[in-house]
C-alpha positions as CSV (number, residue, x, y, z in Angstrom):
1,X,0.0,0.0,0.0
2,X,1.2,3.3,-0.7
3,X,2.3,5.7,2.2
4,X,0.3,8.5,1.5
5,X,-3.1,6.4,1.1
6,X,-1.5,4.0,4.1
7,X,-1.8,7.7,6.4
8,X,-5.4,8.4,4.7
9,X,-6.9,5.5,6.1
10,X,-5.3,5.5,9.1
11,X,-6.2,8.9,9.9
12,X,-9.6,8.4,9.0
13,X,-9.8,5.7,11.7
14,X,-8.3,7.9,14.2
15,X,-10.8,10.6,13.6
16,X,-13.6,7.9,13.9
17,X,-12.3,6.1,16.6
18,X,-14.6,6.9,19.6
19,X,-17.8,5.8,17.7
20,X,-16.6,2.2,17.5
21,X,-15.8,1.9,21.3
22,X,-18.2,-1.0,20.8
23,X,-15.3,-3.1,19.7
24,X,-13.9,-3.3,22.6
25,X,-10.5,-1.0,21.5
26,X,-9.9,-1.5,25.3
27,X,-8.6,-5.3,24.7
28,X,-6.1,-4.0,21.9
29,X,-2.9,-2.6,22.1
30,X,-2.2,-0.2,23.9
31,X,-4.4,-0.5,26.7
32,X,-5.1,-4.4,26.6
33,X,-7.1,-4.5,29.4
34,X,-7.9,-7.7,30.5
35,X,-4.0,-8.7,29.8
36,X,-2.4,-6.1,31.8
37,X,-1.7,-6.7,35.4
38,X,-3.7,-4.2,37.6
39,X,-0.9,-2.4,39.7
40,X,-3.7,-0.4,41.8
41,X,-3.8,-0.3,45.5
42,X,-6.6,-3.6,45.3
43,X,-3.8,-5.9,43.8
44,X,-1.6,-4.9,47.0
45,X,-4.5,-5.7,49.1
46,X,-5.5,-8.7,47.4
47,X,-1.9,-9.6,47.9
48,X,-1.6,-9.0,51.5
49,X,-4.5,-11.4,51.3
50,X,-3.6,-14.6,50.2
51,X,-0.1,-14.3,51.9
52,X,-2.2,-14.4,55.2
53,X,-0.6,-10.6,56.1
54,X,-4.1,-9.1,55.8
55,X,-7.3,-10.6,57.8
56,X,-10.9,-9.0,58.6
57,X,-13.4,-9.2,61.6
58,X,-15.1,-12.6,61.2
59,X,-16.9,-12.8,64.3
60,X,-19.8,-11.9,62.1
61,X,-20.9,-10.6,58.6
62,X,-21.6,-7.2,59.3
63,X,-17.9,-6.3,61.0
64,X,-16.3,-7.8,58.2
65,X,-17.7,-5.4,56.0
66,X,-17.4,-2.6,58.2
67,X,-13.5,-3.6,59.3
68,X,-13.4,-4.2,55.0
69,X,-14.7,-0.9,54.5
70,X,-12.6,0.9,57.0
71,X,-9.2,-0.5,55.4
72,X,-10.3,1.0,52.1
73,X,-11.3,4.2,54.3
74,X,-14.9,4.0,52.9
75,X,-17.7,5.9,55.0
76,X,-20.5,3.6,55.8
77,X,-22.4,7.0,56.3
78,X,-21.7,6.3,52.1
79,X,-24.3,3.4,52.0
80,X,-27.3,3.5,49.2
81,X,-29.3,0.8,48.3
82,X,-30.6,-0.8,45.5
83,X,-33.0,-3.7,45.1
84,X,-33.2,-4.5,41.6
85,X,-31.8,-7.6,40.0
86,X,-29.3,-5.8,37.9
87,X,-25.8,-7.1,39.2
88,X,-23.6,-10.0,39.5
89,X,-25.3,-11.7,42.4
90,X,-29.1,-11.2,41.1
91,X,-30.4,-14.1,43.2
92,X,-29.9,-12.4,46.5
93,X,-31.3,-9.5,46.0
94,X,-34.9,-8.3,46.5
95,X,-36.8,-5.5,48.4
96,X,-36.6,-7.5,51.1
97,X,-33.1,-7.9,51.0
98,X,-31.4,-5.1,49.2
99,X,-27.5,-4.6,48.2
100,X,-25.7,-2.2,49.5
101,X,-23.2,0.2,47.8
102,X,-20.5,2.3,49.7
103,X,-18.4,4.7,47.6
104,X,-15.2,6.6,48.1
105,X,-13.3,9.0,45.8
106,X,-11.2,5.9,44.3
107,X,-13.3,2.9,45.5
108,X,-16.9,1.4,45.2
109,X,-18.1,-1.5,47.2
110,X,-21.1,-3.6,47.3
111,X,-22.3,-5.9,48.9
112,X,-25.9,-8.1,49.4
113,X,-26.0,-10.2,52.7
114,X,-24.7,-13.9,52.3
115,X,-22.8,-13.1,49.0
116,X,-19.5,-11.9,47.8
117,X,-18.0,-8.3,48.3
118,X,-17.9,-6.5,44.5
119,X,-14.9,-4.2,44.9
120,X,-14.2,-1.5,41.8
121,X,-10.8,0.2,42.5
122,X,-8.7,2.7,40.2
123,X,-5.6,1.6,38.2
124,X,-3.3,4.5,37.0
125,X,-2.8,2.4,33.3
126,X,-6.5,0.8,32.5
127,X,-8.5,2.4,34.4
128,X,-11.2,0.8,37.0
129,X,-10.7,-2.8,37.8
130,X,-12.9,-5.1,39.2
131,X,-12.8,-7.6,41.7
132,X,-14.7,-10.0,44.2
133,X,-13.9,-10.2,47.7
134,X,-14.9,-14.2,49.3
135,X,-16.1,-14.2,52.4
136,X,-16.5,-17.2,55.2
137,X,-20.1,-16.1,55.5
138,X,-21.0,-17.6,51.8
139,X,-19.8,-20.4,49.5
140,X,-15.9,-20.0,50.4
141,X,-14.3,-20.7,53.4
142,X,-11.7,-17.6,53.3
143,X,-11.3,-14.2,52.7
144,X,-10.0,-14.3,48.7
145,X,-10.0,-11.0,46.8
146,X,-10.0,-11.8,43.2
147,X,-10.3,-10.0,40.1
148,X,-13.5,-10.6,38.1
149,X,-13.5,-10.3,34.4
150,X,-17.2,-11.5,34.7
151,X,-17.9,-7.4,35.6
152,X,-17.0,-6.4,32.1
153,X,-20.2,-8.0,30.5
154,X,-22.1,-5.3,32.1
155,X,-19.7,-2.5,33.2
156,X,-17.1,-2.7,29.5
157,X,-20.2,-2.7,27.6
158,X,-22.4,-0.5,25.2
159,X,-24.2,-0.1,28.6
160,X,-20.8,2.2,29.5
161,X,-20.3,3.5,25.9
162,X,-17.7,0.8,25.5
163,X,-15.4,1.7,28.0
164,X,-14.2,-0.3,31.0
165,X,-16.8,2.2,34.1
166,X,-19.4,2.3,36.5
167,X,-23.1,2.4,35.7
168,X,-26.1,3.7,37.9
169,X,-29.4,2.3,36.2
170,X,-33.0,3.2,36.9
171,X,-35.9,0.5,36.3
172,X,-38.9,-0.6,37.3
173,X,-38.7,-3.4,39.5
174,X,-41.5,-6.1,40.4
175,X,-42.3,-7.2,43.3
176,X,-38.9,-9.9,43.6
177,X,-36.6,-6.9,41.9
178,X,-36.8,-8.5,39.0
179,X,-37.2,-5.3,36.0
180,X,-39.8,-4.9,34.0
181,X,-38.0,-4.1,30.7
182,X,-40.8,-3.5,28.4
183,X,-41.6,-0.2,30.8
184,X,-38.3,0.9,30.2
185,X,-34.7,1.4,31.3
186,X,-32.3,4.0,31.4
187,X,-28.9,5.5,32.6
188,X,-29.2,8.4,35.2
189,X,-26.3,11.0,36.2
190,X,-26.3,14.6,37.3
191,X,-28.2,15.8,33.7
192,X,-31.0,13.2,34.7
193,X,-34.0,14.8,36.2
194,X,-35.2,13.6,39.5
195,X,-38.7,12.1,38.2
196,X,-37.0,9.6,36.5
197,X,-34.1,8.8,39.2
198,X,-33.9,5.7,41.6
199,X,-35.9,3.1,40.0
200,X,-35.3,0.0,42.0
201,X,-33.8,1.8,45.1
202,X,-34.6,2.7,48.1
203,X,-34.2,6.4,49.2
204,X,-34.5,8.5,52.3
205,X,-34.9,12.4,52.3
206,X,-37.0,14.4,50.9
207,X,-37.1,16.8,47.1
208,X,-38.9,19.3,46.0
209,X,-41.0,19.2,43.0
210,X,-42.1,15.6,40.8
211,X,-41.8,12.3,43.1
212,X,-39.0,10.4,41.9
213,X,-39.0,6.2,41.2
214,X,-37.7,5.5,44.2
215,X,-39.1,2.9,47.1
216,X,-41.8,1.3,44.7
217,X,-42.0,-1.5,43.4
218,X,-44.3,-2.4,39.9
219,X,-46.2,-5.2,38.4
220,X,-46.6,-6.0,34.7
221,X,-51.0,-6.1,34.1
222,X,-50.5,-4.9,30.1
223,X,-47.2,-5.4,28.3
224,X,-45.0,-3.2,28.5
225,X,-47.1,-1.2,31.1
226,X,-45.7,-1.2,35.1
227,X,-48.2,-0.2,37.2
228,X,-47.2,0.5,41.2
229,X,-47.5,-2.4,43.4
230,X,-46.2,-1.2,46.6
231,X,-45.2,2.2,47.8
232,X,-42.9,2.5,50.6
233,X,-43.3,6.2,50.7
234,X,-41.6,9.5,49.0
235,X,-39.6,10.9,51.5
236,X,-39.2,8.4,54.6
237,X,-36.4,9.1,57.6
238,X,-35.1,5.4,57.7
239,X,-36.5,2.5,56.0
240,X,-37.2,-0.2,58.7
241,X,-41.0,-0.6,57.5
242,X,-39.4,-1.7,54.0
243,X,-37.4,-4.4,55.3
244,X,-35.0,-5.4,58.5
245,X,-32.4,-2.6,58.4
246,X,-30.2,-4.4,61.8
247,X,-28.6,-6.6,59.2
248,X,-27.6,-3.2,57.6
249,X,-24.1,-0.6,58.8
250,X,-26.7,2.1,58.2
251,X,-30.7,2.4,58.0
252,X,-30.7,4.8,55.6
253,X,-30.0,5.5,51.7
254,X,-29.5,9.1,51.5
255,X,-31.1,11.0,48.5
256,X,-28.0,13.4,48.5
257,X,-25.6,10.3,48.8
258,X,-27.1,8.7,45.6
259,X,-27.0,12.4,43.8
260,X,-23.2,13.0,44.9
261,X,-23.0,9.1,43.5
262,X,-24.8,9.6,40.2
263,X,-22.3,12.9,39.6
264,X,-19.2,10.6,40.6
265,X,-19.6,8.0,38.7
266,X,-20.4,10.5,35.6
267,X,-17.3,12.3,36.4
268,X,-15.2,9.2,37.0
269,X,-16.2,7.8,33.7
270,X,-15.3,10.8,31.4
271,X,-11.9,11.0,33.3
272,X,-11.6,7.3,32.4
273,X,-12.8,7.8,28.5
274,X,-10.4,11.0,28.1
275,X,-7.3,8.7,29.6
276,X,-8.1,5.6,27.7
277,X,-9.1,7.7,24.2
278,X,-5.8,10.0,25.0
279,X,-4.0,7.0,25.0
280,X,-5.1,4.9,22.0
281,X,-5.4,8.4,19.9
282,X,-1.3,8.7,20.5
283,X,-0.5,5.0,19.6
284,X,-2.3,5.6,16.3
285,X,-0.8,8.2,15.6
286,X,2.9,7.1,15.9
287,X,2.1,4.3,13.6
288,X,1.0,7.3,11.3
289,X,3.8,8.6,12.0
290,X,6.4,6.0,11.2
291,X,4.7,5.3,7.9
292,X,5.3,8.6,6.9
293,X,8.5,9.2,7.9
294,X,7.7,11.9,10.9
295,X,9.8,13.0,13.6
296,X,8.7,10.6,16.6
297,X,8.1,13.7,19.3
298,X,5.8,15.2,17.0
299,X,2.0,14.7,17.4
300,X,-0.2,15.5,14.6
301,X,-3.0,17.5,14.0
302,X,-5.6,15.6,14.1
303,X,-4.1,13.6,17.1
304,X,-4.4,17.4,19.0
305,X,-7.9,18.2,17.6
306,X,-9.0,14.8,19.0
307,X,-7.0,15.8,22.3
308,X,-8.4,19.3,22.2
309,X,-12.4,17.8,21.9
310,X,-11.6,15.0,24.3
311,X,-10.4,17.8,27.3
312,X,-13.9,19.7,26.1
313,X,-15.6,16.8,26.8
314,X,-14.1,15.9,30.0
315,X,-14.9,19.8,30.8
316,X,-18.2,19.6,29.8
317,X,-18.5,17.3,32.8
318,X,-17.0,18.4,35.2
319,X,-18.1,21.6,35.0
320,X,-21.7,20.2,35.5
321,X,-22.6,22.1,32.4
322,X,-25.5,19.7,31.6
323,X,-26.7,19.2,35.0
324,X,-30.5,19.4,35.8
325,X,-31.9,22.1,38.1
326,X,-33.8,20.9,41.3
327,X,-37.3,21.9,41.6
328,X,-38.7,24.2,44.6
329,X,-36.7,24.5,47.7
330,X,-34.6,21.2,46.3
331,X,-33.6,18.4,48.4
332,X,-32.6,17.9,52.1
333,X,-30.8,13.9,53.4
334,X,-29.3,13.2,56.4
335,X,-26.3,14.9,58.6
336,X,-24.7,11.7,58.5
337,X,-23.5,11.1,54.8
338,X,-22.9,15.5,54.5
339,X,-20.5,15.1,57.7
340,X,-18.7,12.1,56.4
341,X,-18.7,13.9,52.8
342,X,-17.3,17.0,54.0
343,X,-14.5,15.3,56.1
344,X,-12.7,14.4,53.0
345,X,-12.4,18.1,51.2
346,X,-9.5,19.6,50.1
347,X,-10.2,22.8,52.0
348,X,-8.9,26.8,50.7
349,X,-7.5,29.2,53.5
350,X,-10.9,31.2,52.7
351,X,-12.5,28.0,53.9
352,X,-14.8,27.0,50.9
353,X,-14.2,23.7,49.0
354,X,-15.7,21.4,45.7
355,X,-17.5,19.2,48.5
356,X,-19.7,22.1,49.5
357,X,-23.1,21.4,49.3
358,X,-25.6,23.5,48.1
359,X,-28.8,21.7,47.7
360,X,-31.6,24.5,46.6
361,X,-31.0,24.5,43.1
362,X,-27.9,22.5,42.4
363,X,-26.3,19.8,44.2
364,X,-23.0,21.8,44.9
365,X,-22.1,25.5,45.5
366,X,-18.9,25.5,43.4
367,X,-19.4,23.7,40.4
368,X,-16.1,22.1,39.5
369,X,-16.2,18.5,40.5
370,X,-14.0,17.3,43.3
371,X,-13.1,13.9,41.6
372,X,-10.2,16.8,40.1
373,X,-8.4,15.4,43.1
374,X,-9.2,11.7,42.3
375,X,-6.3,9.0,41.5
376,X,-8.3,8.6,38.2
377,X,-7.5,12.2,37.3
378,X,-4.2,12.6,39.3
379,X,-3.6,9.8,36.4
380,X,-4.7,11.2,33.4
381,X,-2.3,11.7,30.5
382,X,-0.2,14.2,30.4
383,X,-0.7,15.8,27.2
384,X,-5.0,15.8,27.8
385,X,-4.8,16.7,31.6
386,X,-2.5,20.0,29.5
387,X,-5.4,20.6,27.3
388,X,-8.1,20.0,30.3
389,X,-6.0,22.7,32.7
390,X,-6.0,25.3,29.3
391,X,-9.7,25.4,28.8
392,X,-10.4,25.0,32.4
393,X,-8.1,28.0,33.1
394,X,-10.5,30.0,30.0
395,X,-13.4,29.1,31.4
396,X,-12.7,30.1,34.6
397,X,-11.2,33.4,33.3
398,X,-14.2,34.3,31.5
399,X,-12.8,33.3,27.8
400,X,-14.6,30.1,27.7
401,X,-16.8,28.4,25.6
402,X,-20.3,29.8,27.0
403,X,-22.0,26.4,26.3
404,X,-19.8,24.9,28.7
405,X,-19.4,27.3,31.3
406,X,-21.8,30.0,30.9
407,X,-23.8,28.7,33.8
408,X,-20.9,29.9,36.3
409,X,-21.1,33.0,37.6
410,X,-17.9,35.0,37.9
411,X,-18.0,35.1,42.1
412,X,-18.1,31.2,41.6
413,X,-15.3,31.2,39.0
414,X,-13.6,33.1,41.1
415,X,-14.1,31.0,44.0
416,X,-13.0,28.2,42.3
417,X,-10.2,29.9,40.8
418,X,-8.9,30.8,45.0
419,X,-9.5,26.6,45.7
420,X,-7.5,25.2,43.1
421,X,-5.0,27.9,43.3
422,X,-4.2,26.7,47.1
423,X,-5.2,22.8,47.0
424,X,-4.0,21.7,43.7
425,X,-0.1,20.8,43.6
426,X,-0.2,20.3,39.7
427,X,-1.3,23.4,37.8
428,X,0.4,24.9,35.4
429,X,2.6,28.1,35.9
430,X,0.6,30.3,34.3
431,X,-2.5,29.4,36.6
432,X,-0.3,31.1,39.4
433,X,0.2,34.8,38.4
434,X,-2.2,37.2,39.7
């Protein structure tokens, strides 16, 4: 093949790459997921495990999660629960028995009573991994913490855009958890509104405005059709009258713990996408390159332009630049989760943070998301986490694109401006002059 049709084609897939993340790119060179060895903090633990170094509080099921939990520094104030069938371990779940999910900057856990432990941590190279923690209190008879490739069917799938990520899903569940799929599925994040949230979970606090799916669930009389069954209420305090919350760390699954959640997972995703894409756009790329002779250190253009769109993409995010407004006077949770939330911010001398809450008519008062200061993002290549830090820096200057950070006004900007200007260790220089 010639070399100047050779660079045709190959730029032409480069420029279309993203929309065939259904090919799983993530199992080619040069992320090859599944055959690279995970070298995040999990694969320590799970090493610590089996050479006997590392044990947990067996004395009964609920201090093993808890003393679990606490190694990973995961709240249990975190907890939210879900009573679908829509994970690994199907059969133990119901709205009797729901599973519970804790969550952490860099970790989710979850965990249904009498089953395995589902573990998601961050890997600096590939991204999330995913493992399953045994425990003596189901089918094994130790502590094992393994990684599960069995996750990706569901969480590497068109159901995450083809990227290896974390997926919150709301359904309509009958009266075993079981979703009724002809009444419909879908995805929910921070652009979702809140009358289509929480389908198969349970949630405690109260919103403003339309009554969300939560703490019903349906039956099927027509096709297609889900009618309510039973309705554990809109806004209850704790959710012993649903089922027997002492086998639980908490009673509660916090309507502002499942929003924060929602926005996490949306944000961790894109940071994932803008890693992996970064990555796979720049090993392209240098094949282009040696075919035609260029000098290796140079990128070319439509490697940048791809760069340049992936870091508006990634802004786009976390700049909450699609989020939906709350209704009325918003939404109120519990002290519990806030406090536990609040402990971990990255505090400026003026004393505001990215963890502040606002609640009336957004979720947080300075819209920048705090996964900035996630592993995931700490991670990020170097050449998009540049282009990320140049539009973020315009945006928050007042020279940004107004689609994606029009919303902000400039005492917020400036705000956020003051917080990364004294928490963040990584900016460029010229983020520092006055």
């Amino acid at each position: 093949m010639r070399p100047c049709l050779r660079i045709l084609l190959l730029t032409a897939a480069l420029a279309t790459l993203p929309a065939h993340a259904r090919f799983l790119f993530y199992e080619e060179a040069p992320i090859r997921y599944s055959d690279t060895k995970a070298k995040g903090p999990l694969s320590k633990i799970a090493t610590e495990i089996e050479a006997g170094r590392l044990a947990f509080d067996s004395s009964s099921e609920k201090n093993f999660l808890r003393d679990f939990l606490r190694h990973l520094e995961v709240p249990v104030e975190s907890q939210v629960l879900v009573f679908s069938r829509t994970s690994l371990q199907n059969d133990r779940i119901s709205p009797s028995r729901p599973r519970a999910i804790y969550f952490s900057e860099d970790f989710y856990v979850g965990w249904v009573q009498g089953g395995d432990i589902e573990v998601i941590g961050s890997d600096p190279d590939i991204g999330p991994v995913f493992y399953r923690l045994t425990t003596p209190f189901g089918s094994h008879d130790k502590a094992q913490l393994i990684r599960d490739a069995q996750c990706l069917d569901c969480h590497g799938s068109s159901r995450t855009d083809g990227y290896p990520g974390m997926i919150i899903r709301s359904v309509y569940p009958d009266k075993i958890g079981a979703p009724i799929f002809g009444a419909g599925t879908r995805r929910t994040d921070h652009s979702s509104p809140i009358s289509e949230r929480w389908g198969g979970w349970f949630v405690t606090g109260e919103n403003a405005g339309k009554r969300h799916l939560g703490n019903i669930y349906f039956e099927e009389i027509k096709p297609g059709e889900a009618t309510p069954a039973k309705d554990f209420g809109a806004s209850p305090n704790n959710l012993e009258k649903a089922f027997n919350t002492s086998k639980y760390l908490v009673a509660t699954s916090d309507i502002v713990g499942l929003m924060v959640l929602e926005h996490q997972i949306m944000a961790h995703n894109a940071i994932v996408k803008a890693n992996l894409n970064t990555r796979r756009w720049i090993f392209i790329d240098t094949s282009i390159g040696e075919s035609a002779g260029r000098t290796p250190s140079k990128i070319g253009k439509t490697t940048r332009a791809l760069i340049t769109r992936g870091a508006s993409d990634l802004l786009r995010v976390m700049l909450f630049s699609e989020e939906a407004a709350l209704e009325g006077w918003g939404i109120e949770g519990g002290k519990a989760f806030q406090d536990a939330f609040a402990a971990d911010a990255e505090t400026a001398p003026s004393g505001h943070s990215l963890r502040d809450l606002q609640l009336l008519s957004r979720l947080f008062k300075n819209r920048l998301s705090y996964m900035i200061y996630s592993s995931a993002f700490h991670n990020l290549h170097p050449m998009m986490k540049a282009a990320f830090y140049e539009q973020l820096w315009a945006a928050l200057s007042g020279n940004g694109d107004p689609e994606i950070c029009g919303h902000l006004s400039e005492k917020e900007r400036i705000r956020i401006i003051e917080i990364l200007r004294t928490t963040k260790d990584d900016l460029p220089d010229y983020w520092k002059a006055k």
